[in-house]
N, C-alpha and C positions, 0 to 999 in steps of 0.2 A: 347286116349280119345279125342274127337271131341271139340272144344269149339267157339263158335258163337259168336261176335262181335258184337253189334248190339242197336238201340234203339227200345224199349219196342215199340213206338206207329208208326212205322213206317210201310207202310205197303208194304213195299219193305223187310225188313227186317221179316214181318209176311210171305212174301213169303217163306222167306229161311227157316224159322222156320214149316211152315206147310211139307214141303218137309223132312225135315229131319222127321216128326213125322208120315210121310207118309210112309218112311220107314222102323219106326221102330228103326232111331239110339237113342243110349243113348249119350247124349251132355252136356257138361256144358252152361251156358250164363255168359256173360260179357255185362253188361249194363253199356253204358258210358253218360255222360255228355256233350250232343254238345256244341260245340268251343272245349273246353279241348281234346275232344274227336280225335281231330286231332293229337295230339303229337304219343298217342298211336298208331293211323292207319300208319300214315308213317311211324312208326317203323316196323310194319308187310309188308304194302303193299306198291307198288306206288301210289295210292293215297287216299285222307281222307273220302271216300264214305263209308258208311257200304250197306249189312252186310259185314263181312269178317268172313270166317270160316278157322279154322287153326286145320288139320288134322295129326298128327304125326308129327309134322314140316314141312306140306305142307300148304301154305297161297293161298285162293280161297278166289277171291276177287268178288261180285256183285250176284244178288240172280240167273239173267242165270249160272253164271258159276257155282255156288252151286250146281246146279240141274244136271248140264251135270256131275260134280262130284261124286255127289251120285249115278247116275244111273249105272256110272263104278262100284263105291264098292259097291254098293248092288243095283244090276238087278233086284228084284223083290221086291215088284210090281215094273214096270217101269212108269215111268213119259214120256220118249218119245215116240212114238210107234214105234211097230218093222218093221212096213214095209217103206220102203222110203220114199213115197206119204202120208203118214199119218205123221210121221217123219217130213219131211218139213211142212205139214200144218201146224202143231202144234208149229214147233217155228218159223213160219212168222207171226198168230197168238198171240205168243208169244214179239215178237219183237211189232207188233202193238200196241196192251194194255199196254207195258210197255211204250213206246212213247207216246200214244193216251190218254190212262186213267189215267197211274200211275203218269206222270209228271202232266197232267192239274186239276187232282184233290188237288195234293199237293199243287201245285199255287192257287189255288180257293179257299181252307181253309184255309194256310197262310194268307192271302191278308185281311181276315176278323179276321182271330182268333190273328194276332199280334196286333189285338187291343186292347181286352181283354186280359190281362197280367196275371191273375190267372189261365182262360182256358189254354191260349198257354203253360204258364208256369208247369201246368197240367200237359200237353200231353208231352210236351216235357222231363221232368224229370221222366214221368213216371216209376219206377221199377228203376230208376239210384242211382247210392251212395248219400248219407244223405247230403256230403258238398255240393250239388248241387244244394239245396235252398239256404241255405244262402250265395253264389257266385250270384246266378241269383236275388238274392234281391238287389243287389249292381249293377249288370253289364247288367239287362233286357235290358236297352235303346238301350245299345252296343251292345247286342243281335238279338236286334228287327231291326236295321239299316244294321248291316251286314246279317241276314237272307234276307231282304228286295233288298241288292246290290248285293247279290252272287244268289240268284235263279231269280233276274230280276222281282223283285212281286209290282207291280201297279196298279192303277187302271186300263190304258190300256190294260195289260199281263193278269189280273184275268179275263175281257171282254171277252180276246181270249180263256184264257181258259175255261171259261164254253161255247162258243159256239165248240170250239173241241170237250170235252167231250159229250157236247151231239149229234156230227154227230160219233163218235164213239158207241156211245149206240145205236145211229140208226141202225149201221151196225150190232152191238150185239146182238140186238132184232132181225133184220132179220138172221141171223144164228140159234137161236134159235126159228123161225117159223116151222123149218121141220126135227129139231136136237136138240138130249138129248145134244151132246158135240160139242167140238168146231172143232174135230180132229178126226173123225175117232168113232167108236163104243165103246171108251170106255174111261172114266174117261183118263187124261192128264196134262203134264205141261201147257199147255193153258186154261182148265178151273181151275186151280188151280190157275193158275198167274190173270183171272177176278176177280178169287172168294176173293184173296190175295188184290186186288189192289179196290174193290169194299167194302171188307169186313165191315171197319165202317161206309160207306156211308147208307149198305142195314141193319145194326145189332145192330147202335149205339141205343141209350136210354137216354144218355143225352144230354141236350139241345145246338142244337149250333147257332152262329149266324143267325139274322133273313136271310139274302140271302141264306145262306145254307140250313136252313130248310125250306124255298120254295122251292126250287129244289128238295130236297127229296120229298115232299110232292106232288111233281109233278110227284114223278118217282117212289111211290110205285106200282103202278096197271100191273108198265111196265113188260114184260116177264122176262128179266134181274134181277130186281127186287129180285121175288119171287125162281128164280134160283139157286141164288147169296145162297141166305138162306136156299133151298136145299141140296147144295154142301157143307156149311160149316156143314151140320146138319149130312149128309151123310159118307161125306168124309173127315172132319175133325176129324185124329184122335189126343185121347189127346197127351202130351206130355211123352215122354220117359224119367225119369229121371234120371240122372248121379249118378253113384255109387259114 
């Protein structure tokens, strides 16, 4: 039995989670509690990053390496393509978005949503065990300072990252002027990993802080956009559920 390490709103970890549902495995989740959530990871892994997927007593750690795992135990559908040149496009694409969108996005909504302590507090415990209210009702500050020193989130770093992120969507948009995919003729780990790392930017519905929802509100007409929303509509299948 497969079983996924993971937080619920993460969307590094929704990567690893569409993947696995892409394939059709049946998985359990383990939804942890960041800070705590440490203890457990370096027991499994080298280090305290999710997701981690633990396959028969094999520990896969990070949502690439998720993917290049699945594709070995079940080739079909594959996420990478089979021919070389598609192959590479797809996880240099791949490595992009994960650098480009997946880190400045999460920089961008930290920077503003550690402000509001019931949102963060929200997202962050999403789908986590019940003690992990009343632990964050006591230790938010501790939370909100260490999230703040360990991912480097300031004013200055939140600046950088929303101008990265949107010379990334520029390049995104122009890929998708004269292509369904990002890689080749057909569905991929590359538009999976956009679709993954875009997912609650292009699909949310509740409200977030006012800088965030200017930025959406700028970027719904964009190509990306309306893609994003395609592919989860598409290709998002539901989840497999563990016996």
């Amino acid at each position: 039995m497969l079983t996924l390490y993971q937080f619920a709103g993460s969307h590094f970890c929704e990567k690893a989670r569409w993947a696995l549902d892409y394939k059709g495995c049946e998985y359990r989740i383990r939804n942890l509690v960041p800070g705590p959530h440490r203890r457990t990871a370096l027991k499994l892994a080298p280090r305290s990053e999710l997701p981690i997927l633990v396959d028969d007593g094999r520990v896969i750690q990070g949502s690439s390496a998720i993917i290049d795992h699945l594709d070995r135990k079940v080739p079909r559908p594959p996420l990478t393509p089979v021919t070389t040149f598609e192959a590479s496009a797809a996880q240099e694409w791949e490595r992009y978005l994960d650098r480009n969108i997946g880190v400045p996005v999460r920089l961008f909504f930290y920077h503003y949503a550690l402000e509001d302590r019931r949102l963060v507090t929200d997202f962050l415990l999403r789908d986590a065990p019940w003690w992990g209210r009343p632990l964050y009702a006591v230790v938010f500050p501790l939370v909100r300072r260490a999230m703040r020193r360990a991912l480097r989130i300031n004013a200055e770093t939140a600046a950088a990252a929303r101008r990265d992120l949107l010379v990334a969507l520029d390049r995104l948009d122009a890929q998708l002027a004269d292509h369904r995919f990002l890689a080749g003729p057909h569905f991929s780990r590359a538009d999976l990993t956009a679709a993954s790392l875009l997912g609650r930017f292009c699909t949310a519905t509740e409200p977030y802080p006012e800088p965030i929802e200017t930025l959406r509100d700028a970027c719904r007409e964009r190509p990306f956009f309306t893609w994003v929303q395609a592919l989860r509509r598409d290709y998002r299948s539901p989840r497999s559920p563990a016996a």
